[in-house]
C-alpha positions in Angstrom: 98.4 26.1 -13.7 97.4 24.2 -17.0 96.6 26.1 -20.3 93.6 27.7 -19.5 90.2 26.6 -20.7 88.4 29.6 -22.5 84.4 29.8 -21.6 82.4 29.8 -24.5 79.6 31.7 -22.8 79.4 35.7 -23.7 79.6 38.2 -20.3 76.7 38.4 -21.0 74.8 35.7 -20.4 77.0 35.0 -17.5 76.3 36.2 -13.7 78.8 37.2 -10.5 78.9 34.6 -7.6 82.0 35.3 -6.0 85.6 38.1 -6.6 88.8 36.1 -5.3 90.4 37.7 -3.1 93.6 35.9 -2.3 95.9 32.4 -2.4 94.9 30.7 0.7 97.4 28.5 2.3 100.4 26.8 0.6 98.5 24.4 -2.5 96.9 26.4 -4.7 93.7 27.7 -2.9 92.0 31.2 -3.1 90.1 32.9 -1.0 86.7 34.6 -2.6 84.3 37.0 -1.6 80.6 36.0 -2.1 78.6 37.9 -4.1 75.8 34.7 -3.8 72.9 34.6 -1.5 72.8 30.8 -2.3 77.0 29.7 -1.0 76.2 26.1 -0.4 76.0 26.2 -5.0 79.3 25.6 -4.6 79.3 22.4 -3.3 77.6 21.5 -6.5 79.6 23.1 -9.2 81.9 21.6 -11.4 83.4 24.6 -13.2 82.9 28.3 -12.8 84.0 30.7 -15.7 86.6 33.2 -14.3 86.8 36.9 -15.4 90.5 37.9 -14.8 91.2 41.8 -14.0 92.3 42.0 -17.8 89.6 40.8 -19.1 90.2 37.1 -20.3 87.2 35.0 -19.4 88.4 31.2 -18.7 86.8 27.9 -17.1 88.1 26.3 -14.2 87.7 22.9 -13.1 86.3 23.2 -9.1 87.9 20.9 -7.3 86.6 21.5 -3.6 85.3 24.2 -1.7 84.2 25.2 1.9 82.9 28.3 3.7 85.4 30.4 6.0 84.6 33.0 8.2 82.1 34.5 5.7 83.9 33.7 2.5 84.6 30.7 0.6 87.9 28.6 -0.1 88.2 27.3 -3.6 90.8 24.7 -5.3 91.0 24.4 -8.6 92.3 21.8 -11.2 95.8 22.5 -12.2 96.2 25.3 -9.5 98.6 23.7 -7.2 100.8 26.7 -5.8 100.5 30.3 -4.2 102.2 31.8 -7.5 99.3 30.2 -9.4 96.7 31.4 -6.9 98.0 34.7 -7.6 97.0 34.8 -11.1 93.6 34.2 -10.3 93.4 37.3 -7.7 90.7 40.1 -8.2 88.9 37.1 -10.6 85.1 37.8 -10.9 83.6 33.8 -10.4 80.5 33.6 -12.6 77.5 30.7 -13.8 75.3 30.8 -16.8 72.0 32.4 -16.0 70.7 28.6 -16.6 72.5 27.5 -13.3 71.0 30.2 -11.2 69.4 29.1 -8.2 64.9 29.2 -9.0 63.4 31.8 -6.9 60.0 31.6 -5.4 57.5 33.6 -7.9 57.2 37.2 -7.2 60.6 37.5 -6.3 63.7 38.4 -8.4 67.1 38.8 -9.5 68.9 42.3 -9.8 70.1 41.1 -13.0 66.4 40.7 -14.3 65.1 43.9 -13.2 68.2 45.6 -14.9 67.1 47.2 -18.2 63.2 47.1 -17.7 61.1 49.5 -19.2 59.1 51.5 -16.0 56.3 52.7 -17.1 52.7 54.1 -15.0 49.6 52.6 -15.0 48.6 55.9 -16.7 50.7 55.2 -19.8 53.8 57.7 -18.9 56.8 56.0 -19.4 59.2 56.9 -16.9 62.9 54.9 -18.3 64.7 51.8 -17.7 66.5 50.3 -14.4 69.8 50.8 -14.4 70.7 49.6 -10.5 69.1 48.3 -7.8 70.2 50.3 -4.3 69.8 48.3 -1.0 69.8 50.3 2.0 65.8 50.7 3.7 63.4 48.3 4.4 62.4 48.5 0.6 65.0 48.1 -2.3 64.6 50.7 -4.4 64.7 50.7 -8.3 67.1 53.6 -9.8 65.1 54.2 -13.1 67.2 56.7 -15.8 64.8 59.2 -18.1 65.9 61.1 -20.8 65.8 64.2 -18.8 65.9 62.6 -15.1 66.2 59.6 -12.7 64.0 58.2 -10.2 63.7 56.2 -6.9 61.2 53.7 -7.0 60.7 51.5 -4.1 60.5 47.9 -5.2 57.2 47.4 -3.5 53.8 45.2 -4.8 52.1 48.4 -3.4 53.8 50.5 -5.7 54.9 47.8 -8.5 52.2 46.5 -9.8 52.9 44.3 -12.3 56.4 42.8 -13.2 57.1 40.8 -16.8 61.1 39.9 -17.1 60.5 38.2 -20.4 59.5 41.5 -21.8 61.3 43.7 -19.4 58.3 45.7 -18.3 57.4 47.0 -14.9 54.1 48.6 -14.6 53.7 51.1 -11.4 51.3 52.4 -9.6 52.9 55.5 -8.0 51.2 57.3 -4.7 50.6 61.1 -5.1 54.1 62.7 -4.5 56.8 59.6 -5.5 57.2 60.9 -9.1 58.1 64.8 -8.1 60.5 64.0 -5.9 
């Protein structure tokens, strides 16, 4: 593989769309897990920014790419053998926020909801998000106090009002949510 390129971007400004996995087959390709609801982006991409396991973020040039059995095959530029495919295993695949697909309004990214401010519509500020956990019919937002955390379904019902560009999530909690 050719000297890598490395991404200008800060982590931080950069999000996760896929983890490589593996080399897949005999030139070069990997084999990533998606961490996308949107795989067909990669059809589209030019480069990604790669976080190796050790921490150095480069760019690589996308060459091709196709789904497979609920994962995606990837080929990059310079990448041309299974020893070079190995370098790139355990790689975290990630875009500029910029790039990220445009959701429909009143819907949302994990990464914007992390580090709101959750507050009630009586004025009692409850903490920030700090993780979003998926397992009902309702995500629910894991909001961290100074002296507690709570579960707060991610529900208009419940969520009232949601402003990412000031990180604010107003609530309307129903008797009970807050003591449990």
């Amino acid at each position: 593989m050719s000297a890598p390129v490395h991404c200008v971007r800060p982590e931080a400004d950069l999000i996760v769309i896929a983890r490589i996995i593996r080399p897949q087959g005999r030139r070069g390709e990997v084999i990533a897990e998606l961490l996308t609801d949107f795989p067909e982006r990669f059809r589209e991409l030019e480069t990604v920014c790669a976080l190796r396991p050790e921490g150095e973020i480069v760019e690589l040039k996308l060459e091709k790419s196709w789904l497979h059995k609920g994962c995606v095959v990837l080929k990059f530029a310079g990448c041309e053998t299974i020893d070079q495919a190995e370098r790139l295993r355990g790689a975290r695949l990630m875009i500029s926020r910029e790039q990220a697909v445009k959701l429909p309004e009143g819907s949302y990214y994990d990464f914007d909801l992390i580090g709101c401010e959750v507050t009630t519509n009586e004025g009692w500020r409850l903490g920030q998000v700090t993780e979003i956990q998926r397992y009902g019919a309702a995500p629910l937002l894991v909001v961290q106090g100074v002296e507690r955390e709570w579960l707060i379904p991610l529900a208009f019902e419940i969520c009232r009002e949601i402003d990412i560009a000031r990180k604010r999530i107003l609530i309307d909690p129903p008797a009970g949510l807050l003591e449990l």
